[in-house]
C-alpha positions as CSV (number, residue, x, y, z in Angstrom):
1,X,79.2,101.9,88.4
2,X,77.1,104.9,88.7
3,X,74.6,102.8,90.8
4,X,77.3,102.0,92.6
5,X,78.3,105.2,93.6
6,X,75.2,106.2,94.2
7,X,74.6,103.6,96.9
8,X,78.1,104.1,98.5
9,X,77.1,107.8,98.8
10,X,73.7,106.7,100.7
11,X,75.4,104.6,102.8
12,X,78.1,107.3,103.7
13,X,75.1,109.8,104.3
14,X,73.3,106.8,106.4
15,X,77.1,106.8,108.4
16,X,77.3,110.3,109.3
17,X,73.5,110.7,110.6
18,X,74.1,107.8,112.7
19,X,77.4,107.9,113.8
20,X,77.2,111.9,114.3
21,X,79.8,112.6,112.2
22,X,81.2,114.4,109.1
23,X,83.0,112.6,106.5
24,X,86.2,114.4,105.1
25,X,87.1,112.2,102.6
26,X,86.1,108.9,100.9
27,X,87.9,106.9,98.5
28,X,88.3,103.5,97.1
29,X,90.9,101.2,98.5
30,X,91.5,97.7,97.3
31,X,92.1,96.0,94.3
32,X,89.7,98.8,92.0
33,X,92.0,101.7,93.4
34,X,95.4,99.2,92.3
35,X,93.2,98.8,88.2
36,X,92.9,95.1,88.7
37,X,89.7,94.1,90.6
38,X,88.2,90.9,89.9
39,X,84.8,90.0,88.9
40,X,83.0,89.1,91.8
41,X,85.6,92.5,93.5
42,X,83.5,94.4,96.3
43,X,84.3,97.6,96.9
44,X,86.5,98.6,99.2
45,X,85.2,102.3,100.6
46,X,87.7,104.2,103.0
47,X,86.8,107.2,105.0
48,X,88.1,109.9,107.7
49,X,85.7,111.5,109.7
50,X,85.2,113.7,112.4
51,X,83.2,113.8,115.8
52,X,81.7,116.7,117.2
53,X,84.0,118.8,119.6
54,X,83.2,117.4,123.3
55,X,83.3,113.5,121.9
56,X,87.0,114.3,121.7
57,X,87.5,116.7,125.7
58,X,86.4,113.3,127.3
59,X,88.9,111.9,129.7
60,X,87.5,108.1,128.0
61,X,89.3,106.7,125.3
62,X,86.7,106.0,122.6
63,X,86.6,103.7,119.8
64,X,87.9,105.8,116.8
65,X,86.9,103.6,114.2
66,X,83.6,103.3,112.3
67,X,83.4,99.8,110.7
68,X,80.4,98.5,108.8
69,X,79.4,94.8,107.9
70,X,80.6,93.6,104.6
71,X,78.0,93.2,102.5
72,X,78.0,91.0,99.1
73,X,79.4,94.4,97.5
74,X,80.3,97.0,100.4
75,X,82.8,97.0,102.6
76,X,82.9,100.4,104.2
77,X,85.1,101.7,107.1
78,X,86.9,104.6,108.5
79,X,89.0,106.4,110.9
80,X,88.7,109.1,112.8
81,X,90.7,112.3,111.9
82,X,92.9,111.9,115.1
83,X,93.8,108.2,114.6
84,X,94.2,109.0,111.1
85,X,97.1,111.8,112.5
86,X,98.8,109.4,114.2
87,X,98.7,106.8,111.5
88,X,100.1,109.6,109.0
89,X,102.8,110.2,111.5
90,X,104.1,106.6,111.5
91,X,104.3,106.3,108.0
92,X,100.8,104.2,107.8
93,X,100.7,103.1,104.5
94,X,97.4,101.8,104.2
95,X,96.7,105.9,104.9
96,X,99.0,106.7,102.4
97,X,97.9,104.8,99.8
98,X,94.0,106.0,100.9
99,X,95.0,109.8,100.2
100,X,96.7,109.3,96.8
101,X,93.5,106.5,95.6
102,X,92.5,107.5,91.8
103,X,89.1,106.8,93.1
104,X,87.7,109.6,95.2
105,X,83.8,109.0,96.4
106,X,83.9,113.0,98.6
107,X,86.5,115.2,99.9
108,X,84.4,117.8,101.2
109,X,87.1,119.4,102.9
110,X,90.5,120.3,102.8
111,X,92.3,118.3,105.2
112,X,93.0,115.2,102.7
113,X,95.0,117.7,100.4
114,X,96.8,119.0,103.4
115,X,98.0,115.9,104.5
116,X,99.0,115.0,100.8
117,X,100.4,118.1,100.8
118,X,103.2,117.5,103.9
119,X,103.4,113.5,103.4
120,X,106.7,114.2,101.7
121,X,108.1,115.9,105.0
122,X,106.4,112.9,107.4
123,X,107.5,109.8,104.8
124,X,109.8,107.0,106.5
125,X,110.2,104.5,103.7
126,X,111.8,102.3,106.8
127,X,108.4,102.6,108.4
128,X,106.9,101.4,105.2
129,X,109.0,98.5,104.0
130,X,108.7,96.8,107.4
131,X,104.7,97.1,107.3
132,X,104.6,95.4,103.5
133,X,107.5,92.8,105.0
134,X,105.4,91.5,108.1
135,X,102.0,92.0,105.4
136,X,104.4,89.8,102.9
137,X,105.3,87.1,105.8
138,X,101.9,87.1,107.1
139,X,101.0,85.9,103.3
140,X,103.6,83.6,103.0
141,X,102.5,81.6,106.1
142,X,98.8,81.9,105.4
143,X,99.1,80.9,101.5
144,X,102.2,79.7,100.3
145,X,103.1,77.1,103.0
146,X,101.0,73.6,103.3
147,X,100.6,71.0,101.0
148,X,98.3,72.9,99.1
149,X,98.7,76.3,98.3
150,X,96.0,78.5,99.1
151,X,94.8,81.7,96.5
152,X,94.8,84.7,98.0
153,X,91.6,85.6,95.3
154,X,89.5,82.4,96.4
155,X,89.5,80.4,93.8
156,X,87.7,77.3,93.2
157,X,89.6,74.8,93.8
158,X,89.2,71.7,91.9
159,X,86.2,70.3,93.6
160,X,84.9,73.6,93.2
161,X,85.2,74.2,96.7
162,X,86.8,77.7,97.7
163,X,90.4,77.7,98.7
C-alpha cells in the first residue's frame, strides 16, 4: 500500500495545481475504510477543498465538485468546502462517514476536526435513516428483483460473465 499512497498523494498534488485549489482533507471511503475490500477493491479517495477567494464573490453558480476518471485503481473526487457545509448541515452521511474514515491520506488543516468536532450538535439520525432507506430501495430494485439476482460486488456469473 505504500505505493499506493504514494500515487494517491501525486494525484491529489496533480488536483490542486490544476484545479487551483487546496485540499483540506483526504480520506478513504468505500469498502477499505468499512475493513472489507475485495481483491480487485479500487480505492475510493474523498477530498474537501477550497478555491481561491474571488471564485466564490461571483454572482455564477459554479460547479463545486472535482471528479476524476476512475481508473483500474483510483477513484478520486471531492467537494468543495461550501457544498461540503451544506451537506454537513443536512445530516449528509456520505460526509459523515468521510470525517470519521480510519484511513486519512492529508488533513492539512483544521477544518475536518472542527466539523467532527460540532457533528454531534448538527446530527439528525431522521436525516440519516431516510438517505440509507432510499440507498437500501434503490438496491433492492437494482439487485434483488429479476429473475436473476444481481451481486452488488460483480461476480462472475456462471458463464463467467459479470453480473
Amino acid at each position: 500500500m505504500p505505493e499506493v499512497r504514494q500515487q494517491i498523494l501525486e494525484e491529489l498534488k496533480r488536483i490542486e495545481n490544476e484545479e487551483n485549489v487546496r485540499i483540506l482533507y483526504t480520506c478513504e471511503s468505500g469498502s477499505r475504510a468499512w475493513g472489507f475490500p475485495s481483491k480487485d477493491s479500487d480505492y475510493d479517495v474523498r477530498f474537501i477543498y477550497i478555491r481561491p477567494e474571488d471564485w466564490y464573490l461571483s454572482i455564477f453558480e459554479k460547479r463545486d465538485v472535482i471528479e476524476r476518471p476512475i481508473s483500474d485503481m483510483l477513484d478520486i473526487n471531492g467537494w468543495d468546502l461550501r457544498k461540503a457545509l451544506k451537506l454537513f448541515r443536512k445530516s449528509n452521511p456520505p460526509l459523515l462517514e468521510w470525517l470519521r474514515s480510519p484511513i486519512v491520506y492529508t488533513e492539512n488543516y483544521s477544518i475536518a476536526e472542527h466539523i467532527r468536532r460540532i457533528s454531534p450538535l448538527a446530527f439528525s439520525p431522521r436525516s440519516c435513516m431516510y438517505h440509507y432507506l432510499h440507498m437500501a430501495k434503490g438496491n433492492y430494485r437494482e439487485y434483488l428483483q429479476g429473475e436473476r439476482i444481481r451481486s452488488a460486488c460483480r461476480q462472475p456469473g456462471p458463464e463467467g460473465q459479470r453480473a
